[in-house]
C-alpha positions as CSV (number, residue, x, y, z in Angstrom):
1,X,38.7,3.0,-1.8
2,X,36.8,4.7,-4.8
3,X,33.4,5.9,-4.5
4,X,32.1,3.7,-7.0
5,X,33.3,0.6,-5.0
6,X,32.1,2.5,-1.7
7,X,28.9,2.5,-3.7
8,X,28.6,-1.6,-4.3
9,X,29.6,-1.8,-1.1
10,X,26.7,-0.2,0.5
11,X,24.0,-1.5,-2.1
12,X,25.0,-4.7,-1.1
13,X,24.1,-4.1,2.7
14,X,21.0,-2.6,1.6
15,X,19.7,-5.8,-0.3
16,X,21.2,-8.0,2.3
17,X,19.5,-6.1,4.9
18,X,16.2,-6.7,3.3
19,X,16.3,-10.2,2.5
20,X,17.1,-11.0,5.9
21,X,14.5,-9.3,7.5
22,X,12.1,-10.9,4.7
23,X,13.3,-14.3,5.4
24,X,12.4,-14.0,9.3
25,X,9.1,-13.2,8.3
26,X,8.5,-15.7,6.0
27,X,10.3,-18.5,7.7
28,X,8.0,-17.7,11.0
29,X,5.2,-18.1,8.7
30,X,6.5,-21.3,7.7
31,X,7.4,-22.0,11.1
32,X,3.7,-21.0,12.5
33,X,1.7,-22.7,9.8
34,X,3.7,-25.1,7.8
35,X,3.3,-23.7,4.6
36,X,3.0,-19.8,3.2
37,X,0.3,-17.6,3.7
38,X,-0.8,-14.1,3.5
39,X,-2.7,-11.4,5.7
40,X,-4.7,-9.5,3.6
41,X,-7.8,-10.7,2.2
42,X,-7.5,-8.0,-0.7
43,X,-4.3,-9.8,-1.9
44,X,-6.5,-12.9,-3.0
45,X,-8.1,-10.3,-4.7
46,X,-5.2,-10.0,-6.9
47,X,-4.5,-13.5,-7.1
48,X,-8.7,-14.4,-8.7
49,X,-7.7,-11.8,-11.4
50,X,-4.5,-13.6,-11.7
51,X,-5.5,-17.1,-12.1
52,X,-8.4,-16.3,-14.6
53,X,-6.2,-13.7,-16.4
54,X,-3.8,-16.8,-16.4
55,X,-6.5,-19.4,-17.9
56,X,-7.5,-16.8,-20.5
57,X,-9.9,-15.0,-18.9
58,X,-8.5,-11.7,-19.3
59,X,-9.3,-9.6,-16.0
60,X,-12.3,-11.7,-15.2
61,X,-13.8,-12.2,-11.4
62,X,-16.9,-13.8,-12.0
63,X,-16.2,-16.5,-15.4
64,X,-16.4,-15.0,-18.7
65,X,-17.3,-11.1,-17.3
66,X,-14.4,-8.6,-17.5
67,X,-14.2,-6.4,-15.0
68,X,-11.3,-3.4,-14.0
69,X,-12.1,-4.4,-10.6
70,X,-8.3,-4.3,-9.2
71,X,-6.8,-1.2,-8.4
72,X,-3.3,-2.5,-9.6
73,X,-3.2,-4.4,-13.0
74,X,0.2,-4.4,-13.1
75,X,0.4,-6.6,-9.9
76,X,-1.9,-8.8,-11.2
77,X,0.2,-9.6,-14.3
78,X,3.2,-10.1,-12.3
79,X,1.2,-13.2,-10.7
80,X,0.1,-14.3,-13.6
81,X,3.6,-16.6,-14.3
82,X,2.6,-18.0,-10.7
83,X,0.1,-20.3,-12.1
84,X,2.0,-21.0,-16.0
85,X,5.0,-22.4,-13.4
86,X,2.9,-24.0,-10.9
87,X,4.5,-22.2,-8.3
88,X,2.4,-21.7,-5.1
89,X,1.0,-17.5,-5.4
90,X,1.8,-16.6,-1.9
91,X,5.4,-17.7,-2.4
92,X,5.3,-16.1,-5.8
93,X,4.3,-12.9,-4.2
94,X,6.9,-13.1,-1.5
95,X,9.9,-13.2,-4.4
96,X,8.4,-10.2,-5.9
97,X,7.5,-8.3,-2.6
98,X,11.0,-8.4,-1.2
99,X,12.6,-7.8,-4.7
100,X,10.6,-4.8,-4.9
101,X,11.1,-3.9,-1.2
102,X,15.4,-4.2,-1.7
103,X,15.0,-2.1,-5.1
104,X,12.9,0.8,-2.8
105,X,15.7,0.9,-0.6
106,X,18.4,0.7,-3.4
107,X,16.9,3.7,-5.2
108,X,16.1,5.5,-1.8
109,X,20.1,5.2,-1.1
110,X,21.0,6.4,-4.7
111,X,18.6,9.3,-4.2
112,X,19.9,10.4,-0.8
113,X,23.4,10.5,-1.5
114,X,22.7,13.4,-4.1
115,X,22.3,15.6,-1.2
116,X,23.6,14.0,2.5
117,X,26.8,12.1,3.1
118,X,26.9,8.6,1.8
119,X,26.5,7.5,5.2
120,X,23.4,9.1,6.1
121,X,22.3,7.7,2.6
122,X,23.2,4.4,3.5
123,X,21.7,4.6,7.0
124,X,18.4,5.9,5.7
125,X,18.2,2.9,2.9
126,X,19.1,0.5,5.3
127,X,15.7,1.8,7.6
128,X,13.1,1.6,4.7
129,X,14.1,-1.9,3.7
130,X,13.9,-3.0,7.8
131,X,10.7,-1.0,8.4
132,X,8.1,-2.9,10.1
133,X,5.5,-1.9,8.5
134,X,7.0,-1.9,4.8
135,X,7.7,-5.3,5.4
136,X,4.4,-6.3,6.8
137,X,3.0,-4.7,3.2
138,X,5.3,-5.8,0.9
139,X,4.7,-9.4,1.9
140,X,1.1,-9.5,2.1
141,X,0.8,-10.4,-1.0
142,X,-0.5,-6.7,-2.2
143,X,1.2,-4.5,-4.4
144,X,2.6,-2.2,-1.8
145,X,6.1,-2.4,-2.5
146,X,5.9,-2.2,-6.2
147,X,4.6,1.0,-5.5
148,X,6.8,2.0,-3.0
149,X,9.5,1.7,-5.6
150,X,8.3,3.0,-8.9
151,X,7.2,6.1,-6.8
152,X,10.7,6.7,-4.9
153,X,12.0,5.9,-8.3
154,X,10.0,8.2,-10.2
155,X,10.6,11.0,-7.9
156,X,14.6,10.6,-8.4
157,X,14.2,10.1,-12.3
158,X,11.5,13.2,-12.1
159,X,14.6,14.9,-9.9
160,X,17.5,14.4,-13.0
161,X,15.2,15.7,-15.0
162,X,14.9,18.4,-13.4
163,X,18.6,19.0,-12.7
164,X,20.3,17.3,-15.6
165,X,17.8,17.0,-18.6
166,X,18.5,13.3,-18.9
167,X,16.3,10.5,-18.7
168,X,13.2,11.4,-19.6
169,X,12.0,8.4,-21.4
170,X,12.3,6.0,-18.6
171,X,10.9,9.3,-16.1
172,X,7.9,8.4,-18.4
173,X,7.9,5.3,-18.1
174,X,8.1,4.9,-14.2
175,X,5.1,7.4,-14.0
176,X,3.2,5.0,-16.0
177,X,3.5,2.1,-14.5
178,X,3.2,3.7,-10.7
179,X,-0.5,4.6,-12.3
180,X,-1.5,0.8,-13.4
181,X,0.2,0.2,-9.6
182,X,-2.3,2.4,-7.9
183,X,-4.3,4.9,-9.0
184,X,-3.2,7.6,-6.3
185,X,0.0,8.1,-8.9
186,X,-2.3,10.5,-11.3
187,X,-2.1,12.9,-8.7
188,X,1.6,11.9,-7.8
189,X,2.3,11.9,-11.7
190,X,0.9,15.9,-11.8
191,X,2.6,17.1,-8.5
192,X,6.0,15.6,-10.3
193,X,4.8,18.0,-13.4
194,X,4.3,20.9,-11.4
195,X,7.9,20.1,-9.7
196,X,8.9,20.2,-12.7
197,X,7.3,23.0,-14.5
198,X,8.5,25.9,-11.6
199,X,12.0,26.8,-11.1
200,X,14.1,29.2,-8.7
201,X,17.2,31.0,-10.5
202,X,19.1,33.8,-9.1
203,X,18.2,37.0,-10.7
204,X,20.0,40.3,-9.2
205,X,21.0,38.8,-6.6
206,X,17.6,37.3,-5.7
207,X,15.8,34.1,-5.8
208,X,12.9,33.9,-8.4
209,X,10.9,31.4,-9.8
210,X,10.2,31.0,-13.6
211,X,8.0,28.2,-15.1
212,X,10.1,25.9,-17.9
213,X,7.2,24.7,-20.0
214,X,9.7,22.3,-22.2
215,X,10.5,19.1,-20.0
216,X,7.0,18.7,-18.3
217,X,5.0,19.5,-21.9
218,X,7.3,16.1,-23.5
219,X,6.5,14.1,-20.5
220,X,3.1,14.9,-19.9
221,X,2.5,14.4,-23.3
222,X,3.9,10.6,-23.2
223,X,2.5,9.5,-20.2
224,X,-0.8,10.9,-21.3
225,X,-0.2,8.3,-24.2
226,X,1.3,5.8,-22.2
227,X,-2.0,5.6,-19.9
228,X,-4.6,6.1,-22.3
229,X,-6.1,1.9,-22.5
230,X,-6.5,2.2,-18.7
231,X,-9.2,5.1,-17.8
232,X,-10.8,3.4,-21.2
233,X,-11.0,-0.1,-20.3
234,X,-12.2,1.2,-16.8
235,X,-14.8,2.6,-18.7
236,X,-15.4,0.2,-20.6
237,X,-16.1,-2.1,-17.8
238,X,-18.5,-0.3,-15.9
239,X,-18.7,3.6,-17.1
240,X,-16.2,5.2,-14.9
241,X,-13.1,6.3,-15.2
242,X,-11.2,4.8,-12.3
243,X,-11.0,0.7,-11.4
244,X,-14.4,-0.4,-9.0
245,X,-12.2,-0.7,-5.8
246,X,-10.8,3.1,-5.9
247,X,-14.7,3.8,-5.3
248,X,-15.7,1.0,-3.1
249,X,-12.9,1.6,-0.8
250,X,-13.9,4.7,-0.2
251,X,-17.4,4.8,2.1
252,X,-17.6,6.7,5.1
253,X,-15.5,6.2,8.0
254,X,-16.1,8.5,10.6
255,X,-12.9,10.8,10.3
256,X,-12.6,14.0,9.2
257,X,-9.7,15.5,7.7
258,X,-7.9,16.3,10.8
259,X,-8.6,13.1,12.7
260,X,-7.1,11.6,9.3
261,X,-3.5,14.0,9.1
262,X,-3.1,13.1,12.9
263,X,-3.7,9.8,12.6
264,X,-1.2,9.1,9.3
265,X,1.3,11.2,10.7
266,X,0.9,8.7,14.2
267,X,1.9,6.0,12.3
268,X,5.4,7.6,10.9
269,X,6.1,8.5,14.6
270,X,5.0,5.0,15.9
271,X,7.1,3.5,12.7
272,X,10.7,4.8,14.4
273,X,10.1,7.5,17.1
274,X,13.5,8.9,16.0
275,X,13.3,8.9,12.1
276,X,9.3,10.0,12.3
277,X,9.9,12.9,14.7
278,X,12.9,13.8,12.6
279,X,10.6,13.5,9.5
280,X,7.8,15.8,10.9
281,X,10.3,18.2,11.7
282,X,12.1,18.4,8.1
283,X,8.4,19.0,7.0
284,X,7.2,21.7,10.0
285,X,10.7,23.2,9.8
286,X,11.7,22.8,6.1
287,X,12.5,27.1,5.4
288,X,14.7,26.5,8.6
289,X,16.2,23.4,7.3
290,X,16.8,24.6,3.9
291,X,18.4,28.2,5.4
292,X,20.8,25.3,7.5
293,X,21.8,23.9,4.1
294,X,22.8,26.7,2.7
295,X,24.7,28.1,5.4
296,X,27.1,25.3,6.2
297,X,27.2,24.7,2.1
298,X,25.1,21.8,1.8
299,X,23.1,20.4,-0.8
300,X,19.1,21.3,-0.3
301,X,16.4,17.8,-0.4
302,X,14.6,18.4,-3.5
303,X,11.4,19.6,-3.4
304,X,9.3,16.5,-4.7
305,X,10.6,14.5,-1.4
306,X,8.4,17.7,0.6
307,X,5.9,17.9,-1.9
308,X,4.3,14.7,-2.9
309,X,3.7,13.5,0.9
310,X,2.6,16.8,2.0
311,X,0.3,16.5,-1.1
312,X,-1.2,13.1,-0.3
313,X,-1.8,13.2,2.8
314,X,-3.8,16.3,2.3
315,X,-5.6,14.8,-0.8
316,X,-6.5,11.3,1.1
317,X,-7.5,13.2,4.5
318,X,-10.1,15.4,2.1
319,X,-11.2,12.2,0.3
320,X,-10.9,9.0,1.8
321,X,-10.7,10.1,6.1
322,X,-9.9,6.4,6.4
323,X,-6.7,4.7,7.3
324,X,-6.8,0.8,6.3
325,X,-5.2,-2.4,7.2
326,X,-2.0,-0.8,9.8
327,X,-2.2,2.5,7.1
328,X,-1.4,0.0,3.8
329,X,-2.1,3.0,1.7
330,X,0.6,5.2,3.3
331,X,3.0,2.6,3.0
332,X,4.4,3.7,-0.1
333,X,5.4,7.3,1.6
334,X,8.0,5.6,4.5
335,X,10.8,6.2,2.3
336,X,10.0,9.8,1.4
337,X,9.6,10.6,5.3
338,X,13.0,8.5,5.5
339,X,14.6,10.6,2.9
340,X,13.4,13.8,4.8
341,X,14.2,12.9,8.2
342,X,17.6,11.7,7.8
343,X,18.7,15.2,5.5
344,X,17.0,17.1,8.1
345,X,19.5,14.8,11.0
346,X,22.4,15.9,8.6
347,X,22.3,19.1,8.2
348,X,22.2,18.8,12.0
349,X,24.7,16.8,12.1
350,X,26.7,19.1,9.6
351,X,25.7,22.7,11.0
352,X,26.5,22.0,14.5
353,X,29.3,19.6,13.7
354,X,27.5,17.2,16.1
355,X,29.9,14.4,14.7
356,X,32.4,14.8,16.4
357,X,30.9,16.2,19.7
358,X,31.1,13.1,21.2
359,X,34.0,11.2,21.5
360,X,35.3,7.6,23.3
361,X,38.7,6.2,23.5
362,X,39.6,2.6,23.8
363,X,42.6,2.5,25.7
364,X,46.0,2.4,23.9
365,X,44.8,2.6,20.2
366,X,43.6,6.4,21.2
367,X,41.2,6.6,18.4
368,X,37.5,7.8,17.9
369,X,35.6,4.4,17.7
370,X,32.3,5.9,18.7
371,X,30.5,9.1,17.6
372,X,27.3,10.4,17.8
373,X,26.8,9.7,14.6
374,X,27.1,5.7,15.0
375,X,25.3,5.9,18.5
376,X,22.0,7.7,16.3
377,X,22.5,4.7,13.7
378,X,22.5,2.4,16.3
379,X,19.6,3.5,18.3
380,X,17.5,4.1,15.0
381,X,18.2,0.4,13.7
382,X,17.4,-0.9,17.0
383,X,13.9,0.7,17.0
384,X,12.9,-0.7,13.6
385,X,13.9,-4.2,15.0
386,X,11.6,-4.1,17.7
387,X,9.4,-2.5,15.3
388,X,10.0,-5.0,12.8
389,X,9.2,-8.1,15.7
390,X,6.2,-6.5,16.9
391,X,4.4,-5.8,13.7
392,X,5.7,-9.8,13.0
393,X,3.8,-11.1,16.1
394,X,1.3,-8.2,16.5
395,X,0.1,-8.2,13.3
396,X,1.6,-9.8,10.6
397,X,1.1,-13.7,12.3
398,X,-2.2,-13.1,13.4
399,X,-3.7,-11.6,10.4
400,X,-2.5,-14.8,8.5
401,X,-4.2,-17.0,10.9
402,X,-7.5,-14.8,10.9
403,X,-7.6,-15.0,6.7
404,X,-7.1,-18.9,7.1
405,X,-9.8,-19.1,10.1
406,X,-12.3,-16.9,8.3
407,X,-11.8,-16.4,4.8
408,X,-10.0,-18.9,4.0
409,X,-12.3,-21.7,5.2
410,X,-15.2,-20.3,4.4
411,X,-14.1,-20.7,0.9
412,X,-13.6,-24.3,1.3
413,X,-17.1,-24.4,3.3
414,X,-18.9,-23.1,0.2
415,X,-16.9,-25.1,-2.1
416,X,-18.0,-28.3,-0.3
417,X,-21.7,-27.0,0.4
418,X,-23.3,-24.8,-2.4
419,X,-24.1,-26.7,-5.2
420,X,-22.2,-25.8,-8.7
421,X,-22.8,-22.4,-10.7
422,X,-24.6,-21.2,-8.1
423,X,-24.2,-17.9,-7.3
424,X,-22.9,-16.6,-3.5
425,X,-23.5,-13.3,-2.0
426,X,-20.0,-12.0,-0.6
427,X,-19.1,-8.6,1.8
428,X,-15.3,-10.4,1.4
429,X,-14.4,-11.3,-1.7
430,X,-10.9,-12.1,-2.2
431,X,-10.3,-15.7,-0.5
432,X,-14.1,-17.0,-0.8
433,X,-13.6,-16.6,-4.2
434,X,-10.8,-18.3,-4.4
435,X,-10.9,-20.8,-2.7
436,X,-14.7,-21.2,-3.1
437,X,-14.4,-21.6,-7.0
438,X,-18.4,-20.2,-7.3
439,X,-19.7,-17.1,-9.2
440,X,-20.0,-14.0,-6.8
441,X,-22.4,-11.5,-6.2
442,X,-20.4,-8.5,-4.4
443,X,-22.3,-6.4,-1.7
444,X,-19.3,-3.8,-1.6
445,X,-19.3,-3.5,-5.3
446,X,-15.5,-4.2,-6.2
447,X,-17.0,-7.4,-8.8
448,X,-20.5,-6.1,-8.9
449,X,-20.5,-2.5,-9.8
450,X,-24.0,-2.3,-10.0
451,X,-23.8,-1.8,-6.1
452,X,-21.2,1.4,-6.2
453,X,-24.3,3.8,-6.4
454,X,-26.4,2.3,-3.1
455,X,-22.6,2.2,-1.7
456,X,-22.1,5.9,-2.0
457,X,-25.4,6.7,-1.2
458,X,-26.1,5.3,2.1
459,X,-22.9,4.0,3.0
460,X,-21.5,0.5,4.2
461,X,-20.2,-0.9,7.7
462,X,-23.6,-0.9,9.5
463,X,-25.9,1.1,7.5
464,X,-29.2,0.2,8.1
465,X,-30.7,2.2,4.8
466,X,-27.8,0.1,2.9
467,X,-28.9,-3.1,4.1
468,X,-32.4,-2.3,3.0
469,X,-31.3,-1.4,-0.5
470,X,-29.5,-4.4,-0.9
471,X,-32.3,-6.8,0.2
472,X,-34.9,-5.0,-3.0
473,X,-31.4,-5.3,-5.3
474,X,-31.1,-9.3,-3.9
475,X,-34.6,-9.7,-5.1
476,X,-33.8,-8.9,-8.4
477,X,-30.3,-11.5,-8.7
478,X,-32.4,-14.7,-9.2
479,X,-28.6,-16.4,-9.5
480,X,-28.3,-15.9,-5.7
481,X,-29.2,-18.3,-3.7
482,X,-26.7,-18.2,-1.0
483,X,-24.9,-15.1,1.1
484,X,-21.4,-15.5,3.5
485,X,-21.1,-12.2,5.3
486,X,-20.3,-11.0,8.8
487,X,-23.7,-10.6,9.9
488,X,-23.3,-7.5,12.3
489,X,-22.2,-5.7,9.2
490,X,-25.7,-5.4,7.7
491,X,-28.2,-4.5,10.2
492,X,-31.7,-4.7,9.2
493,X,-31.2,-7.2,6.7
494,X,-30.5,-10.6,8.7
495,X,-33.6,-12.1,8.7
496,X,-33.2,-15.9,9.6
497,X,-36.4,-16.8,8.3
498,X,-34.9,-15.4,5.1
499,X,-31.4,-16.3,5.3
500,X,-31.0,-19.3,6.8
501,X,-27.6,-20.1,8.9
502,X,-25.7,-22.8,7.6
503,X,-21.8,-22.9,8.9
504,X,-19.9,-20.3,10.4
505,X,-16.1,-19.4,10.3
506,X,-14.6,-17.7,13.4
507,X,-11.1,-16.3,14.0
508,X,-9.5,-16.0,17.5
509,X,-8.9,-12.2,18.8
510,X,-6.1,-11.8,20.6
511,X,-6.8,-11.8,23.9
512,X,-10.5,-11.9,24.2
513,X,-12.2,-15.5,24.7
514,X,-15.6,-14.5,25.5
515,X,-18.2,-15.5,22.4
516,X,-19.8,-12.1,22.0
517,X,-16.6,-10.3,21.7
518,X,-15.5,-12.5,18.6
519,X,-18.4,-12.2,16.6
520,X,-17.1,-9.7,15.0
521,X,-14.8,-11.9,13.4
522,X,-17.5,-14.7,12.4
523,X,-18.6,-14.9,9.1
524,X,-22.0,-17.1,8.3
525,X,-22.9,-18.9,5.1
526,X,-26.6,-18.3,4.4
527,X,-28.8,-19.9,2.8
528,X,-31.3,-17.3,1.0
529,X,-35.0,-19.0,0.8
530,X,-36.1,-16.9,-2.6
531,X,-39.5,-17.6,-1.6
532,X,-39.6,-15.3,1.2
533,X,-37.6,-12.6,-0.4
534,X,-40.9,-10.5,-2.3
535,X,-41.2,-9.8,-6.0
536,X,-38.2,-8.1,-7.9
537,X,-39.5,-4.5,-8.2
538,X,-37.7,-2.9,-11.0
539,X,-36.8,1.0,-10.4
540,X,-38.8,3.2,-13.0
């Protein structure tokens, strides 16, 4: 059999692999609530910017008002089509989640095999497409596994570069669109430049690195051009150079940078003990694991799969010291830590000749039907199943039901209630919005960037000097005459003689029943009496 049919061969169990684990999570969401649904309020985020974008209202929130409030444009457009066909979003955004998910692990497998046995490159594909938690992302209607992909894909085309000096148009290309994805790929687009820009070549007898100034000049050069409109439009919309949610996502959170690393490297481990211990170790050991390579002849992982994770972990710990929604944000790195821990298990495998260590007959046929290396496969797999099934009914089903209980109906609650045009004040703005069909006024500053400032000022979650800032700013927004919040977020502000309840949205958690303990998950629509509220006091 030739390699190239070897080659079809094992794409084909990749993409099957990940279509069937997407269709047991979206047939149990079927299954659970009769039609689709998704368990992120952020991804109705996307889909506001996608309907208006769709109706001609070109990256509009709030009617008429452009605004670079979405941290991944490029998702956004690929929604758009959702509403030209009349096709329901959440389903549109499953088709495009898994497609992306099956192409992550298609170019993870092409990757690999450049330096471990097609096998292990097989193996390790197979894992990232049937990773719990990459499946829980890339259908939750975010732009998780876009990313995913154009960054594993960028780091391969970035890679034959490197080696081969082909390609660099669409290496260009990748980069660019991984930055209208998410905005951490300006920092994955230089640490691919600086991968590329230092070189080790043999020099008596020695290893020495040189810096090549050619390839990475061309390329930064393009993408520079290719990525121009979107720091201006950003701009443009509210004078900075990033979209609103890169800075209202990013408020304290009470870790620091080592309470961070541990956490985000807990979640590899807790992803596949096996793979995410094996991953840590290709990253603590890697001058071990490369010395390995050389010595039983084997091909070294290049650098960019140890550099970029290393890099943003590093950069998000010192930054952002918060890990959201089962560490969405991280996502995107499961198939570098893959890619690492499955060259680290070959070279293993390959230096101690562990393959064939292990050895079982079956009676007359007196052949090797079992060996270590299909016994590691087949414990590996059968830890992302469970994984896979525990994030499904741990996380993923619940989190659907707790954006239809909350978000969802209190969207339809203001809808039915607030009269036309007027405006709502909104700590959750993806599904009231959408659902809702009002003008909203955005406490965390994502629509309203007027708020970033008090945001990084004081704070959010809980801040009682926030909550007073925002009651002299609500003074001033005589559009606003009603607020839907989760109350115990904004301490020092709820004053019911103020804001008056109205209707409340609850969601079950799991396992508690006693009232107290689910108000955290109860959001209240308000109704603001203006009256009571002071004079607008304009800052000098």
């Amino acid at each position: 059999m030739s390699d190239s049919r070897i080659k079809v061969r094992n794409l084909a169990i990749v993409v099957l692999v990940s279509l069937g684990f997407s269709l047991i999570y979206v047939f149990s969401v079927y299954q659970t609530f009769g039609e689709p649904g998704l368990p992120l309020d952020d991804a109705w985020i996307h889909l506001v910017f996608a309907r208006n974008t769709a109706h001609g209202d070109l990256f509009a929130y709030n009617p008429h008002k452009f605004i670079m409030g979405t941290t991944s444009p490029l998702w956004v457009l690929l929604m758009v089509p959702a509403y030209w066909l009349d096709v329901r979003p959440e389903a549109w955004a499953y088709f495009w989640g898994w497609l992306f998910l099956a192409l992550s692990g298609v170019v993870t497998y092409i990757f690999a095999r450049r330096f471990m046995s097609e096998k292990f490159a097989v193996w390790g594909a197979v894992l990232v497409v049937s990773a719990g938690r990459l499946l829980y992302g890339s259908l939750s209607g975010m732009e998780v596994a876009l990313a995913t992909f154009l960054w594993i894909l960028s780091a391969y085309l970035i890679w034959r570069v490197k080696t081969l000096g082909k390609g660099l148009f669409w290496t260009v290309c990748a980069l660019a669109a991984a930055v209208y994805t998410r905005p951490e790929s300006y920092l994955f687009a230089a640490v691919c430049l600086v991968y590329l820009l230092f070189d080790r070549v043999k020099s008596d007898g020695t290893d020495v690195f040189v810096m090549k100034f050619k390839y990475p000049l061309i390329i930064g050069i393009m993408f520079s051009l290719f990525v121009l409109p979107y720091p201006i439009l950003c701009y443009i919309s509210h004078g900075r150079l990033f979209p609103t949610t890169f800075y209202a996502k990013r408020y304290a959170s009470g870790l620091n940078f080592s309470e961070y690393i541990i956490d985000a490297i807990g979640w590899f481990i807790g992803d596949n003990l096996i793979w995410g211990l094996l991953g840590l170790l290709a990253i603590v050991l890697s001058f071990l694991g490369h010395r390995f390579a050389r010595e039983a002849n084997l091909k070294v992982a290049p650098t960019i799969v140890f550099l970029w994770p290393v890099t943003f972990l590093v950069a998000e710990g010192a930054t952002v010291t918060a890990v959201w929604h089962n560490a969405r944000y991280i996502m995107p790195l499961i198939p570098f830590w893959i890619l690492l821990a499955f060259w680290f298990a070959y070279i293993l495998f390959e230096r101690f000749k562990l393959d064939k260590s292990i050895v079982i007959s079956l009676g007359r046929f007196g052949k090797r039907t079992i060996t270590l290396s299909l016994i590691f496969f087949l414990l590996t797999f059968g830890l992302n199943f469970e994984r896979a099934k525990r994030f499904l009914v741990g996380s993923y089903l619940p989190d659907i039901g707790g954006i239809r209980d909350i978000n969802i109906a209190m969207g339809e609650i203001i809808k039915r209630v607030v009269p036309p045009n007027v405006t709502v004040a909104v700590n959750d703005i993806g599904a009231i919005t959408y659902f809702g069909e009002h003008p909203i006024f955005d406490l965390i500053g994502i629509a309203s960037p007027e708020v970033l400032p008090i945001v990084e000022e004081t704070g959010y979650l809980g801040g009682h000097i926030y909550g007073e800032r925002m009651m002299d700013v609500l003074k001033c927004k005589p559009e606003v005459g009603y607020m839907a919040v989760f109350p115990h977020w904004f301490p020092g502000m709820m004053d019911d003689r103020v804001f008056e309840p109205l209707y409340h949205s609850m969601g079950i958690v799991v396992g508690r029943t006693d009232l107290s303990e689910r108000r955290i998950n109860m959001q209240i629509l308000y109704k603001i009496h203006r009256e009571l509220l002071g004079p607008c006091k304009k800052a000098d």
